[in-house]
N, C-alpha and C positions, 0 to 999 in steps of 0.2 A: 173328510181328510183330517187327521191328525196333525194337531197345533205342536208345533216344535217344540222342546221345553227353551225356558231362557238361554239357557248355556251354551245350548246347542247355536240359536241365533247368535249370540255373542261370538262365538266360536266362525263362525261362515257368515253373517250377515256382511254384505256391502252396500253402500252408498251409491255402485253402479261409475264412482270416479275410478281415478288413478289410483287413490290412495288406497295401499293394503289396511288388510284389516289388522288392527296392528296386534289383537290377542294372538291370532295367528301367527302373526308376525313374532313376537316373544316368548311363545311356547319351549322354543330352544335354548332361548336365553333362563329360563324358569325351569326349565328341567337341569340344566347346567347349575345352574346355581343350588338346585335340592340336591344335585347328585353329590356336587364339595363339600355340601353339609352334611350328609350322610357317608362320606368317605371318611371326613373328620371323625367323624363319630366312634364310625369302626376303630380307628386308631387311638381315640381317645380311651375306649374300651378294651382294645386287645390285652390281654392278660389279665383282667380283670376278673374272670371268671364268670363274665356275665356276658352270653355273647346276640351281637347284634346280626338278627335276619336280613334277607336280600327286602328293598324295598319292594312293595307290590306294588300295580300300575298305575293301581288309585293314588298312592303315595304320591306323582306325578303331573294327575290331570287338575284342570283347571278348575272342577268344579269345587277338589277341599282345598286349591289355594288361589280362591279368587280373591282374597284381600290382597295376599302378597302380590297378586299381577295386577290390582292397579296400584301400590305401591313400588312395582316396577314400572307401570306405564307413566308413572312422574317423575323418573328417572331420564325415564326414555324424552320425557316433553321438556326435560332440562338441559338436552344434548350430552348425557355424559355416555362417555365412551363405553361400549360393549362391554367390554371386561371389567370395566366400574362399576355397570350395573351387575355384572352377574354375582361380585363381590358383596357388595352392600344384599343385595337381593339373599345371596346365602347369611350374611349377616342379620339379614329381619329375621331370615328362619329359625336364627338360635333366640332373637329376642321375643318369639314363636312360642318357642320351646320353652321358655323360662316365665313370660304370662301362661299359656297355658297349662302348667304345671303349677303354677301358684294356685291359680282358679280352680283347678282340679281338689286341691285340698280343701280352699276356702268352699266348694260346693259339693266336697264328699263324693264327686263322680269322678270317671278317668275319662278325659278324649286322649286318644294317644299321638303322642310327637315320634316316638322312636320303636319298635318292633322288637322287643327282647324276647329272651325263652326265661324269663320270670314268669313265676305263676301270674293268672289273671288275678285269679282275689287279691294280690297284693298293690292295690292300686296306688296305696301311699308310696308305698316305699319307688313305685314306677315311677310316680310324680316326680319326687325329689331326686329320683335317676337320670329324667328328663332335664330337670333344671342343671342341675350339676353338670351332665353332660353337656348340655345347650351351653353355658356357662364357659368353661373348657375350649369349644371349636370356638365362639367366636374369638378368645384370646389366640388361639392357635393362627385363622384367620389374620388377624391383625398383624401376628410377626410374620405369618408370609408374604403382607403384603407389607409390612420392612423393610423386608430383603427385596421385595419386585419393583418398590416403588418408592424406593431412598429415605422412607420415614424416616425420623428420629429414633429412640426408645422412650426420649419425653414424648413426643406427640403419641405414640403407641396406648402409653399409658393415659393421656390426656382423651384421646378417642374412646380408651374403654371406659373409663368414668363418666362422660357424654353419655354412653350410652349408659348405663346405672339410671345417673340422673334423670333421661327419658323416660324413665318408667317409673321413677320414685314417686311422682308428684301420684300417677295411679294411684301407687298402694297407701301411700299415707291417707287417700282418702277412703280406700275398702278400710283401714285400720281405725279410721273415726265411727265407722257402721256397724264393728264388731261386737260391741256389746250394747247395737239398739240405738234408735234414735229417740231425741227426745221433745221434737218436736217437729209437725208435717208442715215443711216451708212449702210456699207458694209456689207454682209450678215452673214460673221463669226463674225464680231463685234456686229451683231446681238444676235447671239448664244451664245457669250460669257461676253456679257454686260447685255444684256437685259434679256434675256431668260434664264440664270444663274440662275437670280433671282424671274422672275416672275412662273417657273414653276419645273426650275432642283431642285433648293432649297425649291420649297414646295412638292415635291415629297421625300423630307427626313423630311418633317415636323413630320410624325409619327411617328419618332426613336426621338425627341426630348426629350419625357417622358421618354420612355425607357433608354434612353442614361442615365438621371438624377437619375435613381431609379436601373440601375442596375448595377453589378459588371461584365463587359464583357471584351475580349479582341480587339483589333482594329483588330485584321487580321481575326477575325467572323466577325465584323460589318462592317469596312471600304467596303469591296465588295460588300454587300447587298446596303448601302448607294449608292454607284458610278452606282451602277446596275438602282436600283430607279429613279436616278439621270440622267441618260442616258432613261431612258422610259419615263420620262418627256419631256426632250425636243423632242423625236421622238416624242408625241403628241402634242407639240407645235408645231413644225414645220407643222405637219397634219392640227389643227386647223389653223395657219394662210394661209394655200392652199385655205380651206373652208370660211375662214372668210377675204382674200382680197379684197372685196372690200368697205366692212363694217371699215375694218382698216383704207382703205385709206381717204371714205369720211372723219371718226374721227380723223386723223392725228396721227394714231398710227404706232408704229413703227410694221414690216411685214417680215420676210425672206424673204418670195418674192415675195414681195413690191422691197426689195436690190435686190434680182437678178436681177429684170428687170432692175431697176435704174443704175445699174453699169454695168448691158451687155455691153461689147464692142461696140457694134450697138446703138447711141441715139436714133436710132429710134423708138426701141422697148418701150421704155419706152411714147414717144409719141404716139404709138399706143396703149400702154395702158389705157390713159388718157382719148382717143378720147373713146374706150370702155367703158371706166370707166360713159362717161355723154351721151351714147347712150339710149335706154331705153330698150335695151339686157339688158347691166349693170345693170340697174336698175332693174329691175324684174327677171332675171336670173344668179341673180352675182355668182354661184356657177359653173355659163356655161364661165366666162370669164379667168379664167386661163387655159380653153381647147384651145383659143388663142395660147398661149404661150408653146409652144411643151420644148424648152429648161428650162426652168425655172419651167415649172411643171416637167419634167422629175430629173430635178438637184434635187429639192424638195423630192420630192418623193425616191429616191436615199439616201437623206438625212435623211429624217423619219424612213428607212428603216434598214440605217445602226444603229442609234441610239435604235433605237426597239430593232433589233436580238441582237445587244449588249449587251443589257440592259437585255432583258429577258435569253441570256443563261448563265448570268452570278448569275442571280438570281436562275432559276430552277434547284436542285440538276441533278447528271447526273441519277437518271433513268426518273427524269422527263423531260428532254428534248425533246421527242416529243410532250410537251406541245407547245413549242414557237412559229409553224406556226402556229393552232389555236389562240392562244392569240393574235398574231401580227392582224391577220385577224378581231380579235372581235373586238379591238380597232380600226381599222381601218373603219370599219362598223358603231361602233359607235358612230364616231369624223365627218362619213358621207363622208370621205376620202378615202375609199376602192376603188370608180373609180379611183383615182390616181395613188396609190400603185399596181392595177389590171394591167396600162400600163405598167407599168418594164418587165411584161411577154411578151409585143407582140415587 
């Protein structure tokens, strides 16, 4: 019999209660909110000369916007109304758009946020179409919800700086890494210097607007926040398992990059090196932290704990047999699930 993929279980799994399943449950409210953002879009583009395609299906399914649906489902576990969430929910997607188009440049590769009939090879200039546009609807965004929701034009503008500011603390720290680090800190100075900022605090970037436009208490959101905030850095820590040794050529800082640097044994880290300018390394760098038994297991351990953390503290209690699936899809992913799959043997 053929194992479900994760997605799918997330998608249909029940607890066998009452309670629906609530991906199901918000698939409408998440495709509602892609669709305003790609309507904006179209409009922010019309006459441009540059024109924007119908979105395809994938554009829609849950599997390339499962951040933004549990960044919806902590909308959903902080009671805001429907159409609040679908708002803010099309709001992440331009602040979507505008990370993912930085990252695009910063790593020379294009994921796409928006479908134009631009050439492909032009991936930069796609990039910066993306942010620019992304940029645009969520201002757009904001005055319709102005005019629907009695803003101010000071609060308009105070919300859109809120959100600036959620993503700034990121890039000032990708802009410390740009010309190389100069020294490999310890692995929790890691986690707590670097990856604070570059992923724990953009994973609350989506409660940014929210925070500014609603009347909530902190013991509803603080949780949701810390929770987010812990599944971030468990995918960073995944992502840097994956992306060692692309870190180390660009002298960026790595978790474990530090574990090896600071294991008790120098030598580990010299035999890192030597893998590192072997042409393994080079052509299978995703095969060079299976080297390193301790450091990928410490690793892995670590992603692990911040994951289950993260996510049971986000998923209401009848949804918590969500967490293994979930842990699982992210892990699949981030391309990390071989990692995460050793804990078991």
């Amino acid at each position: 019999m053929k194992t479900p993929s994760p997605i799918k279980t997330i998608e249909h799994q029940t607890d066998g209660s009452e309670a629906p399943n609530p991906f199901a449950m918000l698939t409408g409210e998440l495709s509602s909110a892609l669709s305003l953002y790609w309507s904006a879009a179209a409009r922010v583009l019309n006459g441009s000369g540059i024109t924007l395609r119908d979105p395809t299906p994938e554009f829609f399914s849950l599997e390339n916007n499962f951040f933004s649906a549990l960044f919806l489902y902590s909308y959903y576990r902080a009671n805001l109304a429907p159409p609040r969430r679908i708002l803010y929910a099309a709001i992440n997607q331009c602040l979507r758009g505008m990370v993912t188009g930085c990252d695009n440049i910063l790593d020379d590769e294009y994921k796409k946020t928006l479908e134009t009939d631009l050439p492909p090879p032009a991936t930069r200039i796609r990039s910066i179409l993306d942010i620019m546009v992304s940029d645009r609807v969520l201002f757009e965004l904001l005055l319709q919800s102005d005019q629907t929701n009695g803003l101010t034009h000071e609060t308009v503008l105070a919300v859109s700086s809120a959100s600036l500011r959620a993503l700034a603390g990121s890039g000032k720290q990708e802009a410390s890494e740009e010309g190389g680090i100069e020294q490999r800190l310890a692995p929790e100075t890691v986690l707590c210097a670097v990856h604070h900022y570059k992923t724990g605090l953009l994973f609350q970037a989506p409660w940014a607007v929210p925070a500014a436009m609603e009347s909530l208490q902190d013991s509803v959101v603080t949780p949701l926040l810390e929770a987010l905030y812990r599944i971030g850095i468990g995918c960073q820590i995944m992502d840097d398992m994956v992306d060692l040794p692309t870190d180390l050529r660009q002298g960026r800082h790595n978790y474990v990059a530090s574990l090896i640097y600071h294991d008790p044994d120098p030598a580990e880290w010299t035999r890192l090196q030597a893998g590192l300018a072997s042409d393994r390394g080079r052509e299978q760098g995703i095969d060079l932290l299976a080297q390193f038994e301790h450091a990928r297991r410490t690793a892995a351990q670590s992603a692990r704990y911040f994951l289950e953390a993260g996510t049971r503290v986000l998923f209401a209690t009848p949804h918590q047999y969500l967490v293994e699936p979930t842990i699982s899809f992210l892990a699949g992913r981030l391309r990390a699930d071989r990692f995460l799959a050793d804990l078991a043997s």
